[in-house]
Structures are given as structure tokens and as C-alpha cells.
SEZA-54789 format. One record per residue (C-alpha): x, y, z. Coordinates in pm, whole numbers, plus 50000, padded with zeros to 5 digits. Each point is the difference from the previous one (the first is absolute). Example, Ala and Ser with C-alpha at 12.3 -4.5 7.8 and 13.67 -1.06 7.14 Angstrom:
BEGIN
> c1/c2/c3
> 51230/49550/50780
> 50137/50344/49934
END
This chain:
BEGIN
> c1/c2/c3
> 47995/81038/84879
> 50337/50099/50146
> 50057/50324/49755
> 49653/50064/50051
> 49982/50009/50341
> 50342/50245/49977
> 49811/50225/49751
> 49659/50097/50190
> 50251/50009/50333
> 50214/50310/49799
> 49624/50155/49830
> 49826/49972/50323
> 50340/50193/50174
> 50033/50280/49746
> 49635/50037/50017
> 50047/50081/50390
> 50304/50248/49977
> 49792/50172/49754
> 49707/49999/50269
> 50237/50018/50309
> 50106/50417/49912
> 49716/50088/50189
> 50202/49982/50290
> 50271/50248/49840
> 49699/50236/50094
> 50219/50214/50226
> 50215/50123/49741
> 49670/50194/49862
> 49894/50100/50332
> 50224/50334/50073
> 49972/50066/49578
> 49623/49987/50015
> 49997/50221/50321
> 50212/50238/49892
> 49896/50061/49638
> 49628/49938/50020
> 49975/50195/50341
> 49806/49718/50179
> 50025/49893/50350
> 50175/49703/50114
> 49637/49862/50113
> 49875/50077/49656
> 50297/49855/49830
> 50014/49653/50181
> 49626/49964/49946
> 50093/49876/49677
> 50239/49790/50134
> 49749/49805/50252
> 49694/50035/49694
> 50253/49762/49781
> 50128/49773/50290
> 49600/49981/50056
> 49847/49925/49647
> 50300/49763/50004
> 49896/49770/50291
> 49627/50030/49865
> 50097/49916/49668
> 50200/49734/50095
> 49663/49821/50198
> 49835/49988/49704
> 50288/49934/49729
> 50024/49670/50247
> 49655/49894/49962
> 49967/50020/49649
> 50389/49847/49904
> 49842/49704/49967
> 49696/50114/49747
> 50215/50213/49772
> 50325/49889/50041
> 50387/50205/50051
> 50001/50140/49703
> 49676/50202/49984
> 50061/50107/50320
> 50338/50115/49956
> 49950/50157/49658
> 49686/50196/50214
> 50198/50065/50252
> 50326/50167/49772
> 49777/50165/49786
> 49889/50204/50330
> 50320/50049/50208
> 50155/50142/49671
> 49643/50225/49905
> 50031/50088/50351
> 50345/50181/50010
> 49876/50173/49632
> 49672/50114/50183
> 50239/50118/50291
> 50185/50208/49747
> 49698/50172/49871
> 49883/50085/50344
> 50350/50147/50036
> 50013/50245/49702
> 49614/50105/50103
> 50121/50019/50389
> 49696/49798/50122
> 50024/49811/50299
> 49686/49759/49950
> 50131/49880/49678
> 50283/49874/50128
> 49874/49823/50282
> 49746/49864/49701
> 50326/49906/49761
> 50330/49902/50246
> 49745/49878/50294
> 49685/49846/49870
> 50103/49906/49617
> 50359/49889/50091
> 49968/49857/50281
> 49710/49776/49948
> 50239/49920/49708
> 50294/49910/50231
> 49708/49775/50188
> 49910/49805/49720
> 50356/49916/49876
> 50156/49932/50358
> 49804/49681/50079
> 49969/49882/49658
> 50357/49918/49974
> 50054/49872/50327
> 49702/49778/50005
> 50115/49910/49643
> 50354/49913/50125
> 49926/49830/50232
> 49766/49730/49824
> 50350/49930/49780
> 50209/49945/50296
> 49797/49793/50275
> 50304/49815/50143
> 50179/50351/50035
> 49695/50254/50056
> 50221/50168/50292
> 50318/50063/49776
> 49833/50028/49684
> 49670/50285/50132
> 50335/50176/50176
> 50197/50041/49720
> 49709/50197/49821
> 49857/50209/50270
> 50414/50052/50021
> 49945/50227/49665
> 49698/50193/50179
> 50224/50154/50224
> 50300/50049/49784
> 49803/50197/49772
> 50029/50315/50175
> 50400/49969/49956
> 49931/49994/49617
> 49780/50301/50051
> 50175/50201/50232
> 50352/49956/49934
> 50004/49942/49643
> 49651/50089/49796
> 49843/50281/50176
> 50325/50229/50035
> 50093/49957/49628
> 49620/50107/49905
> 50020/50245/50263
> 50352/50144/49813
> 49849/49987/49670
> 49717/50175/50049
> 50170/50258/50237
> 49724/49955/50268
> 49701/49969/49841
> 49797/49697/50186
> 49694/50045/49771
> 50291/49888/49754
> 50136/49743/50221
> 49653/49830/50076
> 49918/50000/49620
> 50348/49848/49919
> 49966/49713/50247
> 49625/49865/49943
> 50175/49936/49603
> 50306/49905/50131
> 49777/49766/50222
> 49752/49861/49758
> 50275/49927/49784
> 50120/49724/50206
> 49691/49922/50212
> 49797/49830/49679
> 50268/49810/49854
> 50059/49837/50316
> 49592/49938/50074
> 49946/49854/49670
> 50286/49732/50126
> 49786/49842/50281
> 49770/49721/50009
> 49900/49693/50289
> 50223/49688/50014
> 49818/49669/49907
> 49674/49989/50214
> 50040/49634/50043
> 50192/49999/50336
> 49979/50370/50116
> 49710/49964/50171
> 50111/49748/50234
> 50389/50200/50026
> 49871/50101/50374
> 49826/49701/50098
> 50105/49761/50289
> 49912/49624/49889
> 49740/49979/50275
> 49800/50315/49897
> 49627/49969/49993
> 49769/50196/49738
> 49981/50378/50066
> 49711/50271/49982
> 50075/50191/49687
> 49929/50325/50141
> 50279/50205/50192
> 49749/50165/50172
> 50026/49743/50306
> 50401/50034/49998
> 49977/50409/49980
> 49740/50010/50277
> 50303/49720/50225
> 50132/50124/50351
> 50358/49895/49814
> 49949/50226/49672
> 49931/50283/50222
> 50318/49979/50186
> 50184/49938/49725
> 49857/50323/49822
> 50058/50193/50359
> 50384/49867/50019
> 49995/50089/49621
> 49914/50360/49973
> 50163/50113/50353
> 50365/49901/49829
> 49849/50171/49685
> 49881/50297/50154
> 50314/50084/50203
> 50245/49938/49703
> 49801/50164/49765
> 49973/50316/50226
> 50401/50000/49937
> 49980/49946/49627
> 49810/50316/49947
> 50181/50209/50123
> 50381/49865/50050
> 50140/50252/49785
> 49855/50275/50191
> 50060/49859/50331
> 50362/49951/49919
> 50063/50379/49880
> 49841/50143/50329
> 50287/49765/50204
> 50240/50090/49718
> 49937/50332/50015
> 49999/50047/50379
> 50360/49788/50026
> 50138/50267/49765
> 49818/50293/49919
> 50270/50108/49724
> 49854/49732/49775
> 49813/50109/49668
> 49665/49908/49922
> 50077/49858/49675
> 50235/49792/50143
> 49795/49892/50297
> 49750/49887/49746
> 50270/49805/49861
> 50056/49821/50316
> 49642/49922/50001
> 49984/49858/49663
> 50276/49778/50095
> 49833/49886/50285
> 49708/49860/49816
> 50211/49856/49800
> 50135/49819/50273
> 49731/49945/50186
> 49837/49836/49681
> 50276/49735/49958
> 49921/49884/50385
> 49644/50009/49910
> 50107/49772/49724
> 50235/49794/50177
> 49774/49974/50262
> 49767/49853/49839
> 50217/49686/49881
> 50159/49987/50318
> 49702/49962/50227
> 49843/49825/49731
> 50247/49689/50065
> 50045/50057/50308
> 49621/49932/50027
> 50030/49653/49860
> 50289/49898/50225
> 49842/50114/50338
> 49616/50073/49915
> 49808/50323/49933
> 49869/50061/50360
> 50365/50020/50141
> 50098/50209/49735
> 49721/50309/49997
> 50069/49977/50411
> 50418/50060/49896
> 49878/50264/49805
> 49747/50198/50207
> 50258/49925/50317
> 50288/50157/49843
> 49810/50296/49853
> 49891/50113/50341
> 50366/50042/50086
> 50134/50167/49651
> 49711/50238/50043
> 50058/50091/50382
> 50340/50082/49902
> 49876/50193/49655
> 49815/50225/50242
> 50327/50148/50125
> 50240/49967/49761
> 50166/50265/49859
> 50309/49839/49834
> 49866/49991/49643
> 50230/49714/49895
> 49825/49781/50278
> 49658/50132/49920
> 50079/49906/49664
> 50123/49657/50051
> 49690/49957/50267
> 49724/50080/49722
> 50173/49786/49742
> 49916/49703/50267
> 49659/50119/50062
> 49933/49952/49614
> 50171/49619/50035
> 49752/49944/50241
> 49682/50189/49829
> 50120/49766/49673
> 50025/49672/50234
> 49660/50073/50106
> 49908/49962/49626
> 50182/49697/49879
> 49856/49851/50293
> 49648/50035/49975
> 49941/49839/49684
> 50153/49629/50073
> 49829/50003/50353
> 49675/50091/49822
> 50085/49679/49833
> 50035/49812/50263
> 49744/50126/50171
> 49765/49959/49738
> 50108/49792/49730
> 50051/50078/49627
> 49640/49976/49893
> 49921/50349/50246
> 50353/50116/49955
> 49934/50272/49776
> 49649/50122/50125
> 50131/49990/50378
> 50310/50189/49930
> 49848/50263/49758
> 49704/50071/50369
> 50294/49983/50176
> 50183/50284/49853
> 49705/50223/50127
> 50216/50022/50286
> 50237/50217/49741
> 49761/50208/49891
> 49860/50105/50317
> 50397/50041/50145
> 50062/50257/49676
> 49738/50211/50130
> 50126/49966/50360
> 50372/50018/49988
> 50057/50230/49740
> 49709/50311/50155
> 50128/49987/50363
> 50310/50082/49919
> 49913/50237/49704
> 49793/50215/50330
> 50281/49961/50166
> 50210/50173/49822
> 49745/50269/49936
> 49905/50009/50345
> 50352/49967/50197
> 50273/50034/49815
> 50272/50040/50239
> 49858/49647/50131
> 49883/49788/49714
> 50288/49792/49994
> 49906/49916/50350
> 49657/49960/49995
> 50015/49799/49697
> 50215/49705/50145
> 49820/50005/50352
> 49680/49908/49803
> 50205/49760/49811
> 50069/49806/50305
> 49708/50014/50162
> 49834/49826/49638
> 50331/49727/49995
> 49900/49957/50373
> 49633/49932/49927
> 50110/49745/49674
> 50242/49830/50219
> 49723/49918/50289
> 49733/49856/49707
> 50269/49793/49847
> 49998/49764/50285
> 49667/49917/49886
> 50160/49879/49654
> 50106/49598/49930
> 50103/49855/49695
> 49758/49738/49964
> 49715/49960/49722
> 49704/50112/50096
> 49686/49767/49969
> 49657/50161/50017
> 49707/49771/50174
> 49794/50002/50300
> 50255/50118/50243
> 50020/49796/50341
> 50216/50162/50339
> 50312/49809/49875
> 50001/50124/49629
> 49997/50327/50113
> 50264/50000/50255
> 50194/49828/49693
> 49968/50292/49786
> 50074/50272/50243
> 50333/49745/50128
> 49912/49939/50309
> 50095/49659/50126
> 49728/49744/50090
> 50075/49701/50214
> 49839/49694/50004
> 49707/49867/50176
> 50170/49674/50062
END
């Protein structure tokens, strides 16, 4: 049980750094715009299409984990992420725009959606009496993956191939499928005897089997509100770090070169990516020390600051060091989720409740990533600006809902005056 355990931990990890280059996006970004001719607008759309089928994807991939099991799922969904980045390289050599919102957006990410909750709902079955450590360690490889990608993979392909992304694309969706199946074919549901009951409290009564009645709660609505305000801020940054760091770069010291600015930016997401990892096991234990409420409040608290200060800052060392925190706190927001949804919810809903709940990602890659994208179209000589203000005033909004949150499981029945106070945390004192 012990080397088992071990073994879908390490499949259901690689399995997520594969997934987790998404988020290495940026490095394409200025590529894409400058050898394809499209806007920044057009570009991101792609972007915010993936980070969309994702979330959607993910919904469904959580309803039906129980029906078909992790490794369908995760054999569907690496058979798409990798067809998506071949269809991306077609749409490249023909120059057409739709097609690659079909292939990296749709196809891929849809992919990414299916295999992202499949191993953490998987992972987390194996490791009930550690589901904060254990679910942070592999959402850990989500965000390192864009380290792999932009510091180590995507630079050598970029080398070989002197340039050619249609090249690039093509050489990562084999590169990707290559180490995607192996690891889906690994995975498979511990012993069904007790993980049903993993989340339940000894005095639990029978539950409705639908989630309908939980999805439709006043506390799964917060939860997704808290959710995709952190999402949506630090995912606004993700898209377009690289970028954002050359224009401060560049206006510290105009002497610079280009190529080596995009260096800088490269190195950044690589950077970045390890606190997005790190994040995520950090918060993630965190969480089970002091509870998940106190934690997403830390984390939309102390964004409001880095970003007020990100507005201004034209060190690029410190706006550096203050984006690498943002992505420990968009990857806290992540490891997170998942054990509260289990103690919200229990085991038996785990994987349906956090696949609806990931909606909240999908509908923050079409937010986060277009604003800024129009921004940067719109006003350049601002964007950098304009892009944190509206970062704050979403952390702001987060941060008010989250004292809505509590940690407590959530039992569905006729609701009386008392109940409901309960859920929301407000005290009630007694009659006598």
C-alpha cells in the first residue's frame, strides 16, 4: 500500500508539470505577436480560450471520475493537450488564427481540464489523513511546469529549430504525449472499501446524491466568488509577466537589447513558476495547521498590497521579486481549494464539487488574461498601471466575500434562522 501510494503520488505529479506549461504561456506571447503579426488581443485570446475549455472541462471530467475512472480520463485528456499543440502547429505553418484557437485553446485545453482534476481527486482518495500535504505536493508540479518549459524545453526547441514555432509546437505535443500516456496508464482508485467514508464525520446522516443542492448553496457560491477573484487577478499577471517586465526593464535602461530583455522575461517565468509551485505546498500546509478560510483571507490581504506597490514600481529587481509572490499566492489559492472542498463536502462529492468549482477558472482565463491583452493594445504607456489597479480592486472584492467562508461541513436540510446564521459564521446566542 505504502509504495503504492508513493507511485500514483509521483504519476499523478509528472502528469501535472506536463499539464502545468500552460502557464509558461508568456514566453509565446511576444514570439506569436511578432512573427504571426497578430495583436496582443488576438494573441491572448488563445490564452483565455484554453484557461476556459480548461475550467469547463474540468466540471465535467469531475462528474464523470467516478463512472469512468482516472485513467480514461487522463489518457482522454493527454491524447488532447498533446493533439492540441500538433493542431497549433498546423495552424502556424497555414497562418490561421481560428485553428489555433481550435488546437492550443479548445483541443488542449479541454485536455489540460480533464487531466488536472483527475489526479488530484485521484491523490487525494490515497492520502485521506494527509489530503492538504499530499493534493499540495501535486498541484506543486502544475506550477513548476512552466520552469521546465520556459527555462529549459522551449529555448532548446526554440535553438534547434532556429525560430520556427510551427516546429516548436509540433516538437512539444510528441515530446508531450510521450510522457503524458505512460504516466495515465499508471492510475487507478484505491480500495473502495473505506474511501467513501475518508470525509465523513462519525455523526453524518445519509446525503442526497445529487450535487445539484450543494452547487445551488449560499456557501459554494462564495467559495467560487473568493475562488476566481484570487484566480482572476493572478492569472492577469501570468499572461503577460514577461511582457510586463520588459516594458519596466526597458524603461530603467533603455540601452538594453531586446533579445536580452526577452531573456529576462524567460527567467522570470521561470521564477515565478517555482513560487507558483512552492506556493502551492506551502499554503497547502499551512491550510491544515490554521484552516482554509484564514488562509485565502492571508492571501487576498497581502495581494492588495504587492499589487498597489506593482503599480508604481519601476525597480525591475523588486517588480520581479513582487510577481514571483503573486504566483505563491495564485498557487496557495490552488492547493487550498481542493482539501476545503473536502471538508466542506466530504469525499463522496469531492470530485464532482471541485471539478463545478473550477468554473470559477475558466471564467477568470477569459477575464484576466483579455483586460489586460486591451490594455496593452489600448494604452500602452499605462498598461502596467491599469492592469494592477484592476487587480486590486478584484483582491479587494475576494477579500470582502471571504468573510462569508467557515470551515465547517456543510449539511443540506430544511434550513431554520439558526442554520443559516451557522453557515454564513455569524454567532447565535442562546435563548436561555
Amino acid at each position: 500500500m505504502g509504495i503504492r501510494r508513493i507511485s500514483i503520488a509521483f504519476f499523478c505529479t509528472m502528469l501535472q508539470i506536463c499539464f502545468g506549461t500552460v502557464y509558461a504561456w508568456s514566453f509565446f506571447q511576444t514570439m506569436l505577436v511578432h512573427q504571426s503579426g497578430w495583436t496582443h488581443t488576438e494573441t491572448a485570446w488563445a490564452f483565455s480560450i484554453a484557461i476556459f475549455c480548461l475550467g469547463t472541462s474540468a466540471a465535467w471530467a469531475g462528474s464523470a471520475l467516478g463512472r469512468l475512472g482516472p485513467r480514461k480520463l487522463a489518457l482522454a485528456g493527454s491524447l488532447m493537450f498533446s493533439g492540441g499543440y500538433v493542431i497549433a502547429s498546423a495552424a502556424l505553418w497555414l497562418d490561421l488564427l481560428p485553428l489555433f484557437y481550435v488546437g492550443y485553446g479548445v483541443i488542449g485545453g479541454a485536455g489540460i481540464g480533464l487531466g488536472y482534476v483527475t489526479p488530484v481527486a485521484t491523490v487525494a482518495k490515497w492520502f485521506p489523513d494527509h489530503k492538504g500535504l499530499v493534493t499540495g505536493i501535486v498541484v506543486m508540479g502544475f506550477g513548476v511546469g512552466a520552469l521546465l518549459l520556459s527555462k529549459g524545453l522551449a529555448p532548446f526547441l526554440v535553438v534547434r529549430t532556429e525560430g520556427d514555432l510551427a516546429l516548436v509546437f509540433l516538437w512539444l505535443g510528441i515530446i508531450f504525449a510521450g510522457i503524458l500516456l505512460p504516466c495515465s496508464m499508471a492510475l487507478s482508485d484505491p480500495s473502495p472499501v473505506k474511501a467513501p467514508d475518508a470525509g465523513r464525520s462519525p455523526g453524518d446522516v445519509a446525503e442526497p446524491e445529487s450535487t445539484l443542492p450543494y452547487v445551488k448553496s449560499g456557501q459554494f457560491l462564495i467559495m467560487w466568488t473568493v475562488f476566481f477573484f484570487n484566480i482572476a487577478a493572478g492569472i492577469s499577471v501570468i499572461s503577460f509577466q514577461s511582457e510586463l517586465l520588459q516594458e519596466v526593464w526597458g524603461l530603467a535602461d533603455p540601452t538594453v537589447e531586446p533579445a536580452v530583455l526577452a531573456e529576462y522575461g524567460a527567467t522570470l517565468i521561470a521564477a515565478s513558476s517555482v513560487c507558483n509551485g512552492v506556493g502551492r505546498l506551502f499554503w497547502g500546509l499551512l491550510s491544515d495547521r490554521i484552516g482554509r478560510v484564514k488562509v485565502f483571507r492571508i492571501l487576498l490581504a497581502s495581494q492588495m498590497v504587492v499589487f498597489g506597490v506593482l503599480m508604481t514600481e519601476e525597480n525591475p529587481w523588486i517588480f520581479s521579486a513582487l510577481v514571483c509572490y503573486v504566483l505563491l499566492c495564485f498557487g496557495g489559492g490552488f492547493a487550498t481549494m481542493p482539501p476545503y472542498i473536502l471538508d466542506v463536502f466530504g469525499a463522496e462529492k469531492m470530485a464532482k464539487m471541485y471539478g463545478v468549482v473550477l468554473t470559477a477558472w475558466a471564467a477568470a482565463g477569459i477575464c484576466g488574461p483579455l483586460y489586460v491583452g486591451y490594455l496593452k493594445d489600448s494604452y500602452p504607456d499605462r498598461a502596467v498601471l491599469y492592469c494592477f489597479l484592476i487587480g486590486i480592486l478584484m483582491l479587494g472584492a475576494g477579500y470582502l466575500f471571504s468573510y462569508l467562508l467557515n470551515d465547517g461541513r456543510l449539511r443540506l436540510g430544511r434550513p431554520t434562522l439558526e442554520t443559516t446564521l451557522h453557515q454564513y459564521g455569524i454567532p447565535v446566542r442562546s435563548a436561555g
